[in-house]
N, C-alpha and C positions, 0 to 999 in steps of 0.2 A: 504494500500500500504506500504510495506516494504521499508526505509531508506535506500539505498546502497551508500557505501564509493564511492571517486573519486574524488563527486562535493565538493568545497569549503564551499557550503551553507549543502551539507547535511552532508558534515563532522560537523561543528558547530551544526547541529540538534544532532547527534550522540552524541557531546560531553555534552550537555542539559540533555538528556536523562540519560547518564552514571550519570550527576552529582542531575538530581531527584533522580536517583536510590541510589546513597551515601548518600542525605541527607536523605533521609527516612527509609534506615538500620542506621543511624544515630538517628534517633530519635527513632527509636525502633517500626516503626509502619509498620502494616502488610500493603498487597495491598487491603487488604479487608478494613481494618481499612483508607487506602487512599481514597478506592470508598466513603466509606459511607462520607469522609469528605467533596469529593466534587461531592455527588449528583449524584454518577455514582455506576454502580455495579464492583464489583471485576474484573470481566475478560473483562470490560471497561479500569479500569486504568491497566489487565494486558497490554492490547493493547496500553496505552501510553506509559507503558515503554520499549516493544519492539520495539517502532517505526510502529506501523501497523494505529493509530492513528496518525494525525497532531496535534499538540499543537497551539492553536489562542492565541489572545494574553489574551483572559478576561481568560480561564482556566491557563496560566503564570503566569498571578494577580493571581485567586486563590491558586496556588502550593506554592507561594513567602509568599502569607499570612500563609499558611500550618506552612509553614519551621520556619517563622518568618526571613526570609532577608527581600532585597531590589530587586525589580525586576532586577535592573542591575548583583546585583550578582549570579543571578540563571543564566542569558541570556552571560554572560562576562566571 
């Protein structure tokens, strides 16, 4: 299911999403190179970063340990 603008909460998903997608041209790592880190295939994590995927919260955990923040600054 595709993300659309409007709701407050999916705005804030949207803004999640923008900000996986910066820290991971950030660190210089492909989505392939994301799948394999967390145990998904490549056109899995592309689906988390278009929004077609939900992010729960233990794949959060995992993205925050990726990046190396703190859960709060990935979700804030």
């Amino acid at each position: 299911m595709k993300i659309l603008e409007g709701n407050p909460i999916q705005e804030k998903e949207i803004e999640i999403l923008h900000k996986i997608k910066a820290l991971r041209e950030q660190k210089s790592f492909s989505q392939y190179e994301m799948g394999q880190r967390l145990g998904i295939s490549q056109n899995a994590y592309y689906k988390i970063e278009k929004g077609h995927t939900r992010l729960d919260l233990r794949r959060l955990i995992q993205l925050s340990s990726i990046f190396e923040i703190e859960l709060y600054k990935l979700v804030c």
